[in-house]
C-alpha positions as CSV (number, residue, x, y, z in Angstrom):
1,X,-5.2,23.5,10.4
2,X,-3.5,20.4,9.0
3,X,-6.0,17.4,7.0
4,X,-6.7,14.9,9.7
5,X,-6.1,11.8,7.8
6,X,-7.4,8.0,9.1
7,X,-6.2,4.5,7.8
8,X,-8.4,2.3,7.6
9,X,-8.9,-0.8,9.8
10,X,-8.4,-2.7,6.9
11,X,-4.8,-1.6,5.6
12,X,-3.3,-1.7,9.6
13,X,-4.0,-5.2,9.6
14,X,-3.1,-5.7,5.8
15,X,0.1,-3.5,6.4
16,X,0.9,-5.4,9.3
17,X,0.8,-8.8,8.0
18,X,2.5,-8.0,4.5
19,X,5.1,-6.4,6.6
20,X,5.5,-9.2,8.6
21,X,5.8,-11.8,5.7
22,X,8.5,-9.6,3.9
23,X,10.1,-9.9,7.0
24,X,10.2,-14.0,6.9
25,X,11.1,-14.4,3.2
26,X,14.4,-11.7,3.8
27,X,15.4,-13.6,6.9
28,X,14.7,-16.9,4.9
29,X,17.0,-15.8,2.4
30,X,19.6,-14.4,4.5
31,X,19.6,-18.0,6.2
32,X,19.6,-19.9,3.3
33,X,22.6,-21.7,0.6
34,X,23.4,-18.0,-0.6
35,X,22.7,-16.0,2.7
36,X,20.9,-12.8,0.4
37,X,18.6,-10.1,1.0
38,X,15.4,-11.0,-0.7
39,X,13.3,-7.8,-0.1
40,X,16.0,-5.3,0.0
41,X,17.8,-4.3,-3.4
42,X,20.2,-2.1,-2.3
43,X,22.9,-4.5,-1.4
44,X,21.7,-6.7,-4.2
45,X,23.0,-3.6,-6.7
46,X,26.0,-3.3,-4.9
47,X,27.0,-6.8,-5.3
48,X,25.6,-6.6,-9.0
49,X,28.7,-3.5,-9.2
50,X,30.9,-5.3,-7.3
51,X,30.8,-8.7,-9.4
52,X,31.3,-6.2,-12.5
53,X,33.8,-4.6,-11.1
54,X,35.9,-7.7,-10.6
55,X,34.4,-9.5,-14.3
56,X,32.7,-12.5,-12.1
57,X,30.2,-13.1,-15.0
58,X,28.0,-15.9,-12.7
59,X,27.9,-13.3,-10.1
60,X,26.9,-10.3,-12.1
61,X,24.5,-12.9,-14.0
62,X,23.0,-13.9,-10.7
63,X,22.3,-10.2,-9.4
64,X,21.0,-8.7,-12.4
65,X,18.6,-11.9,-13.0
66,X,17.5,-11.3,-8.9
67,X,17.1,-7.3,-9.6
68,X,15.0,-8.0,-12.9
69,X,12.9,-10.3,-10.9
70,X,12.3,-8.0,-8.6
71,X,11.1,-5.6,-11.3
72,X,8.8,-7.8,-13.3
73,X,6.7,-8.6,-9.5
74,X,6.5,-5.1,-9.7
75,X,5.4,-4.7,-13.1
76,X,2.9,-8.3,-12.8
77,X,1.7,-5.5,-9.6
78,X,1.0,-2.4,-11.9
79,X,-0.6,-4.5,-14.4
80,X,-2.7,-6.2,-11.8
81,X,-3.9,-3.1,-9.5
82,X,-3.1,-0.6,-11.9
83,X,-3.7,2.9,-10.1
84,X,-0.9,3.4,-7.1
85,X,-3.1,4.7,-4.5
86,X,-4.6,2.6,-1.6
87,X,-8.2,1.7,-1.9
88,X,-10.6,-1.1,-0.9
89,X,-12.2,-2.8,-4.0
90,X,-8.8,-2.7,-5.9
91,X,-7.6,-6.6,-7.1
92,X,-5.4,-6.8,-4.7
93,X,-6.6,-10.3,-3.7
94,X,-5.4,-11.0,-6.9
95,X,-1.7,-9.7,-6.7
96,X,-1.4,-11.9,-3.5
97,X,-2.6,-14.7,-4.9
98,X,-0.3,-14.3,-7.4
99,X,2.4,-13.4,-4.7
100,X,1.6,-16.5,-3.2
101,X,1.9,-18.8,-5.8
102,X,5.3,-17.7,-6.8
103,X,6.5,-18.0,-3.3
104,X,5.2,-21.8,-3.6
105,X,6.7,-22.0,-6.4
106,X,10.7,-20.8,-5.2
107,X,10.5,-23.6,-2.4
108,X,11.5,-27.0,-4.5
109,X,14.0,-25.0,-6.1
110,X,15.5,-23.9,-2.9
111,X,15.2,-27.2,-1.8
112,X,17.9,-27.9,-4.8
113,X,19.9,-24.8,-4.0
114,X,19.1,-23.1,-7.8
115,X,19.0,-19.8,-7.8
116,X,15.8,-19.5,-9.6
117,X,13.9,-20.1,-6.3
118,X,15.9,-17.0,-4.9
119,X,14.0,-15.6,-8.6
120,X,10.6,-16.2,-7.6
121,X,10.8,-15.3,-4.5
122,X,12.4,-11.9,-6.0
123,X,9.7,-11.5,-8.2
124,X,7.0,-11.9,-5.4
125,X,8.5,-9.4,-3.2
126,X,8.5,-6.9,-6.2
127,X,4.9,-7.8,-6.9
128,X,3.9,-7.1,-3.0
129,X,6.3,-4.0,-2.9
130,X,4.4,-2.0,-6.0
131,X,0.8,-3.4,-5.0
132,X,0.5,-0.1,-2.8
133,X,2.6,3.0,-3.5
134,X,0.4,6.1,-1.2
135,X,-1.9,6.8,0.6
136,X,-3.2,10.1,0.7
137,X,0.2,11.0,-0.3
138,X,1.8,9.3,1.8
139,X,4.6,6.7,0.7
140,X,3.3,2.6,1.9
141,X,6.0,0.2,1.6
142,X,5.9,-3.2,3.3
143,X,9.2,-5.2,2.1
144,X,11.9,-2.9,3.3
145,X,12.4,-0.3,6.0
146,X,15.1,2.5,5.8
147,X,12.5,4.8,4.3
148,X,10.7,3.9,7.6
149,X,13.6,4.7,9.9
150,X,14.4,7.8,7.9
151,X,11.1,9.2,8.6
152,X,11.1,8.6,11.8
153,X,14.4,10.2,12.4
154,X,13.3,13.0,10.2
155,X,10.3,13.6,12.7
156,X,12.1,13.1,15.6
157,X,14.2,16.2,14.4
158,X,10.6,18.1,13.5
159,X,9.5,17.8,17.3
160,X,13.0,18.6,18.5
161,X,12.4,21.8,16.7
162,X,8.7,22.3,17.7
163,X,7.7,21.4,14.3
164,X,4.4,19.6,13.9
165,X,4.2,15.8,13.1
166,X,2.8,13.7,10.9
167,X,1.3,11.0,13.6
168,X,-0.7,8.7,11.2
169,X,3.4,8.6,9.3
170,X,4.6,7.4,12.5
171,X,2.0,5.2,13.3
172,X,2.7,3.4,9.8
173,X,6.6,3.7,10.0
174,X,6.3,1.7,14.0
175,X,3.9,-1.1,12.5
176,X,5.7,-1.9,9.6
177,X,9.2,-1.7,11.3
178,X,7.8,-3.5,14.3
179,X,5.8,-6.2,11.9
180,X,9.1,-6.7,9.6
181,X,11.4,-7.4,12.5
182,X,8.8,-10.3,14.3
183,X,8.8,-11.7,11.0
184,X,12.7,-11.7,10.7
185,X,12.4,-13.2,14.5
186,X,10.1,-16.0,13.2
187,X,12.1,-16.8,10.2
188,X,14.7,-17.3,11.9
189,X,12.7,-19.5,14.5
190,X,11.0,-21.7,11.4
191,X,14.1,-21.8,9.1
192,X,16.2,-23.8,12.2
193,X,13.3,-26.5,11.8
194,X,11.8,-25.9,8.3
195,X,15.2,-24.8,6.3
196,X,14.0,-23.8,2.4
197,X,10.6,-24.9,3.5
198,X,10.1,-21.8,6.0
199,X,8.9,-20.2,2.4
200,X,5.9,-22.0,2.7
201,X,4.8,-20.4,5.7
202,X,4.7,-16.8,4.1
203,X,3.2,-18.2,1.1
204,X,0.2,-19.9,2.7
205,X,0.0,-16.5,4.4
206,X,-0.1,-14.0,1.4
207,X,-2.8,-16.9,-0.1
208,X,-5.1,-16.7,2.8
209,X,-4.6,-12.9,3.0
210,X,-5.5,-12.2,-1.1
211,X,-8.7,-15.0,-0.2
212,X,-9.3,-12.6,2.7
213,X,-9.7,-9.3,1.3
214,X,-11.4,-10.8,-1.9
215,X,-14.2,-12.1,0.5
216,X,-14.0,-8.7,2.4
217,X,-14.3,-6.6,-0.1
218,X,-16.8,-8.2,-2.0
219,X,-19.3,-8.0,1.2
220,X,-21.0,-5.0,0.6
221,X,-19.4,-2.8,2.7
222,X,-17.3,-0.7,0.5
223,X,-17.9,2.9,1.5
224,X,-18.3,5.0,-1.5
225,X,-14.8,6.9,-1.1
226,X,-13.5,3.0,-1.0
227,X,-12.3,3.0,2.5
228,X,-10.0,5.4,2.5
């Protein structure tokens, strides 16, 4: 018989809502002076290889600096939570506070079209991307989805055979796709009337979130495996 595993209440709304704010900032960026993926690096290598490829220094200057970015948020992230594994009680109200404040941080300099706000902004994605690796082995991202699509495909394919599936997965894989694209749709929405300053949306957000779980975890509450 397969481990029945539960999320709890906690990370769906948590998931949700980081989800959704990744899915903000990358349409912000997309929509912005240098119309980039914010949350995704796979393009951002590609144009890194494509600028070497054809010697545009500035280019390859600007992608490596937005990829390194990315990178130290994650490391600020391992630092911060240190173990991978999702549990209540971890300082993840920390790591968003943190998030926040770079995201704060990346609007006057997208108001002046530098590039170090597309940085920050970089580097707080990063830090929200490694604040949660698994959960009871299973992978938790929040700032991209093809691993989420890819799952879903690949369990589509397990019930077309009879195979059994992995429901919590696909639970996780629907909210995160479904909270990533509302937040792309409300980008979108806010950066037609905000411009650079749609930023400040996801950053009050990912504030009030890391004030959020500090207060909730600290109520006394925490079951002794941690929530999970």
């Amino acid at each position: 018989m397969p481990v029945l595993r539960q999320l709890p209440r906690w990370a769906w709304i948590g998931g949700g809502a980081l989800a959704f704010v990744a899915g903000l900032v990358n349409a912000a960026g997309y929509m912005g002076f240098r119309h980039q993926s914010i949350t995704n690096l796979t393009g951002s290598t590609t144009l890194l290889g494509i600028s070497l490829g054809t010697a545009d220094n500035a280019e390859a200057l600007h992608w490596a600096l937005s990829l390194l970015a990315f990178v130290v948020g994650a490391m600020l992230s391992g630092a911060i939570v240190q173990k991978s594994t999702l549990k209540l009680g971890r300082p993840y109200g920390m790591a968003l506070v943190l998030e926040s404040l770079l995201l704060f941080a990346a609007v006057p300099l997208l108001d002046r079209e530098w590039s170090a706000g597309l940085w920050l902004a970089s580097a707080a994605c990063g830090l929200q991307n490694g604040m949660v690796s698994t959960y009871s082995g299973m992978v938790f991202r929040t700032t991209h989805v093809s691993g989420m699509f890819t799952d879903l495909g690949i369990y589509l394919g397990h019930r077309l055979r009879g195979l059994e599936v992995d429901t919590l997965r696909v639970r996780v894989c629907v909210l995160v796709i479904g909270a990533f694209m509302l937040g792309g749709v409300a980008g979108a929405v806010l950066f037609g009337r905000l411009q650079e300053h749609t930023l400040l949306i996801p950053a009050a957000l990912t504030g009030l979130c890391g004030l959020g779980y500090a207060l909730y975890s600290q109520r006394g509450e925490v079951p002794a495996n941690g929530g999970s």
